[in-house]
N, C-alpha and C positions, 0 to 999 in steps of 0.2 A: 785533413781539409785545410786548405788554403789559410779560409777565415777564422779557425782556431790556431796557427800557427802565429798568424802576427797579431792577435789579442796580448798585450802589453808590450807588443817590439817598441824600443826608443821609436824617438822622431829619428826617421832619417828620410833617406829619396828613394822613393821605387818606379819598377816599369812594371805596369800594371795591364795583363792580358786577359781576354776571352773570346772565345770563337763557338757560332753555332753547333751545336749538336748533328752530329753527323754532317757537321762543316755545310748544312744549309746556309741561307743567306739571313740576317737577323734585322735586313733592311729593307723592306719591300719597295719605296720610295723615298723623296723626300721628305713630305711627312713625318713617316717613322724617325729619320735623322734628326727633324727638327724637335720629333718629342727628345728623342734620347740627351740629345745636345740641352736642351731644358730640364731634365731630370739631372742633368750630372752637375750644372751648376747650384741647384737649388738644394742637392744634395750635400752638396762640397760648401755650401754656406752652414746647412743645418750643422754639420759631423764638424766643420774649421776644421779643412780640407782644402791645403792652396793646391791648387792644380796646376801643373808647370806646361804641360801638353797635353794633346788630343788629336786620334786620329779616328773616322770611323769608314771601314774597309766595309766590301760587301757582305762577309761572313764575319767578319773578328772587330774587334776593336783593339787601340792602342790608347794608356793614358799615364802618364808622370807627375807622381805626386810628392808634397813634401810634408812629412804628419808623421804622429806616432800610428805603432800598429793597428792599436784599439781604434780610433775614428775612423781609419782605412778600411776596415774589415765591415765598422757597422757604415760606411757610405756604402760600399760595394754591394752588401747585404742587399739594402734598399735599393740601390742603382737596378740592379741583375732584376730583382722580383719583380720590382714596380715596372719597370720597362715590357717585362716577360710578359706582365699580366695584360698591359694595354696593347701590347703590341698580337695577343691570342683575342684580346676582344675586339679589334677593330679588325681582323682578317679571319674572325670569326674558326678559328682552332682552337687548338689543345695541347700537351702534353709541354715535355720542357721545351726551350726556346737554346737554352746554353747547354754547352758541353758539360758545366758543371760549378764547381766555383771557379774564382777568377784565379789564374797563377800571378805571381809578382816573384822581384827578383829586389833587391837591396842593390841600390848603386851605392861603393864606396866612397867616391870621388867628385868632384867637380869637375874633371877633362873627363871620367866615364860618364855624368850626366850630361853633358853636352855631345857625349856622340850617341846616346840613346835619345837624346832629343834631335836631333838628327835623323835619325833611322826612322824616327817616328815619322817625322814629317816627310819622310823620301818613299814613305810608303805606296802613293798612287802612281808613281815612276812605273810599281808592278802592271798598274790598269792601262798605262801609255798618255797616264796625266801628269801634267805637272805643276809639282809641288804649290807651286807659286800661286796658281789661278784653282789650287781647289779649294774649294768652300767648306769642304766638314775637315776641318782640320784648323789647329791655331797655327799655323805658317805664315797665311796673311798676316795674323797678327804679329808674329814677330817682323816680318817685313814692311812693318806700316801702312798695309793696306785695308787694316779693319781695327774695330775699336779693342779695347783690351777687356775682358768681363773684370766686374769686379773682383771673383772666385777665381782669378789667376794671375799668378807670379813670375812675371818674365825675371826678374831681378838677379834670381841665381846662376841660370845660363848666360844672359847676358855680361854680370859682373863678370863673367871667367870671359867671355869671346869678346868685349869692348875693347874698342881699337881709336888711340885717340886721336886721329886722324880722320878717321867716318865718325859717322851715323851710326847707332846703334841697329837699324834696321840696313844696311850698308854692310854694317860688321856679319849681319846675320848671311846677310844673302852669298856673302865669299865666302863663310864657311861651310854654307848648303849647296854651294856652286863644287867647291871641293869634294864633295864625297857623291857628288850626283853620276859621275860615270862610270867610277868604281861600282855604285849600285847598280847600273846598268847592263854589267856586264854579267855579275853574277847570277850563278843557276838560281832562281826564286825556287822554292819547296814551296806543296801546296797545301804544308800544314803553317802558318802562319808561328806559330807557338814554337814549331820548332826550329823554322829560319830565324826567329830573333837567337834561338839559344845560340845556334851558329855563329851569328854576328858578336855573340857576348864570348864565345870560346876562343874568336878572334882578336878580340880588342883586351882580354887577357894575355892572349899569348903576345901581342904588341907592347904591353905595358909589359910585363916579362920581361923579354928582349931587349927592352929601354933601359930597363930598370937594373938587370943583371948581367950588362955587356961588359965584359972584364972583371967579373967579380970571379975569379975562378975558384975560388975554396967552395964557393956554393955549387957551380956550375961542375964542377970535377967529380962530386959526389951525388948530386942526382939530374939526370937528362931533361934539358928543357922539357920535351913532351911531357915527363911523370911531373914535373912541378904543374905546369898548366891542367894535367888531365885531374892533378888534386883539387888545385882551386878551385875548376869549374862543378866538380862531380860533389866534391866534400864538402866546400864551403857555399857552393853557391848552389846545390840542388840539379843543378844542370843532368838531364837522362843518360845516364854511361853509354845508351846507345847511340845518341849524338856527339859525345865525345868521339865515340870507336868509329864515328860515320866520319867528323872532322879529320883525324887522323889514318883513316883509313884504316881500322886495325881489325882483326879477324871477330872480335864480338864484347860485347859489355861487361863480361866475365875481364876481359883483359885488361882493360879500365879498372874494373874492382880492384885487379891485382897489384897493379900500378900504384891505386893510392893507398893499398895497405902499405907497401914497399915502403912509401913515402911517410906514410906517419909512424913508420916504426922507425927509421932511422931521426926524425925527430925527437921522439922518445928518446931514444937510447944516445944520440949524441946533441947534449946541449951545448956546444959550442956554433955546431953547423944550427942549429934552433936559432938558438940568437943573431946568427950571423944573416941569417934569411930575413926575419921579424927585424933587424936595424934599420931596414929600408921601409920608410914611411908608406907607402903604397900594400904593402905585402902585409903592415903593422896591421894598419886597418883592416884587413881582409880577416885579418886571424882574429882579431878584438869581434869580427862580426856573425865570426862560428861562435865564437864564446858564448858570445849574447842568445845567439836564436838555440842552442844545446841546454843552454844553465834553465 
């Protein structure tokens, strides 16, 4: 379970998911919205829980947080239930509300938290809204057009996108203008949960690419794809089946194989090991298998 896994994880940054149970809608109106958006602040105050982002979709929600494991898990706790239980007594139902517990993913970096907060808010783009004038989300906020709750921290997205020429709200909106027609284009999935993973297999293999362009002692011995299909699958949880989906590969099996491949020649050659782990990007990522296996 989700919430047994990041029970003592450090502080770091997560994207933090859930979507209705049998991908019903877990919003009946606004109403519903307004309780939920009231529960995750009030929560996020109890548990000291900066909340970086907020998105709330028909069926799923999106939220970015910045905490140790332990407060994450007992906000989410109380988020999920407390929400489940009023939102069954005011539409007068029953049974579970969510799919289950909530998924979360470890963002390494400060340029990977800033495109997942990103992603977050480009999310109504899917409904043919936009980002800018929707209400259940903090976009207005980072664009100046709403207040900031106390329960949230623009500070670390913005210190990476501040531009000293704009506005901080300026700065935001060129880099939400940037990635808005690229979202446009691509195929949406209408499992929510598993178009983010997509997007996260993506912005891997990008960093990838950036990161080991010319480094051929790495790149000679094992194939862009087996490096990315390990990161995503090994390190970061991400479903082999989305993997073999992003890559087109014949099935999840082939993924498995791939990052055995991969962490055997780790194993066995510590030269090519350290020459990967030198690059500050890649360091992080392995420090952060470390952590969530020990």
């Amino acid at each position: 379970m989700e919430l047994r896994r990041r029970i003592g994880y450090p502080r770091s940054f997560f994207h933090v998911m859930n979507r209705g149970a049998r991908k019903v809608g877990i919003f009946a109106d606004d109403a519903d919205r307004k309780t939920f958006r009231g529960l995750l602040g009030a929560f996020a105050v109890k548990h000291c829980v900066k909340i970086l982002s907020w998105c709330l979709m028909p069926n799923h929600y999106h939220l970015q947080s910045d905490c140790e494991g332990t407060p994450l898990s007992l906000m989410m706790r109380d988020l999920d239930r407390t929400y489940a239980r009023l939102f069954n007594q005011r539409h007068r139902t029953s049974g579970c509300l969510f799919q289950g517990p909530f998924k979360s993913i470890v963002i390494p970096d400060l340029g990977g938290l800033c495109y997942v907060n990103r992603y977050v808010h480009l999310n109504p783009v899917d409904l043919g809204r936009s980002p800018e004038g929707y209400s259940w989300s903090s976009c207005p906020t980072y664009l100046g057009t709403a207040p900031v709750p106390t329960w949230m921290d623009l500070e670390p997205v913005m210190g990476w996108l501040r531009r000293p020429d704009l506005s901080d709200a300026e700065s935001y909106a060129h880099y939400l203008k940037a990635g808005f027609l690229s979202r446009k284009k691509r195929r949406r999935k209408s499992d929510p949960v598993g178009a983010f993973y997509i997007e996260w297999v993506r912005y891997l293999e990008e960093k990838c690419i950036e990161r080991l362009l010319g480094q051929e002692y790495i790149l000679g011995r094992v194939p862009m794809e087996t490096l990315v299909s390990w990161l995503a699958h090994r390190v970061y949880d991400v479903p082999a089946q989305v993997v073999a989906e992003y890559y087109g590969l014949g099935s999840p099996e082939t993924v498995r194989q791939k990052c055995k491949r991969m962490q055997e020649r780790m194993d066995e050659d510590a030269e090519f090991r350290e020459a990967l782990l030198s690059d500050p990007i890649l360091t992080t990522l392995e420090r952060g298998r470390f952590r969530r296996s020990g």
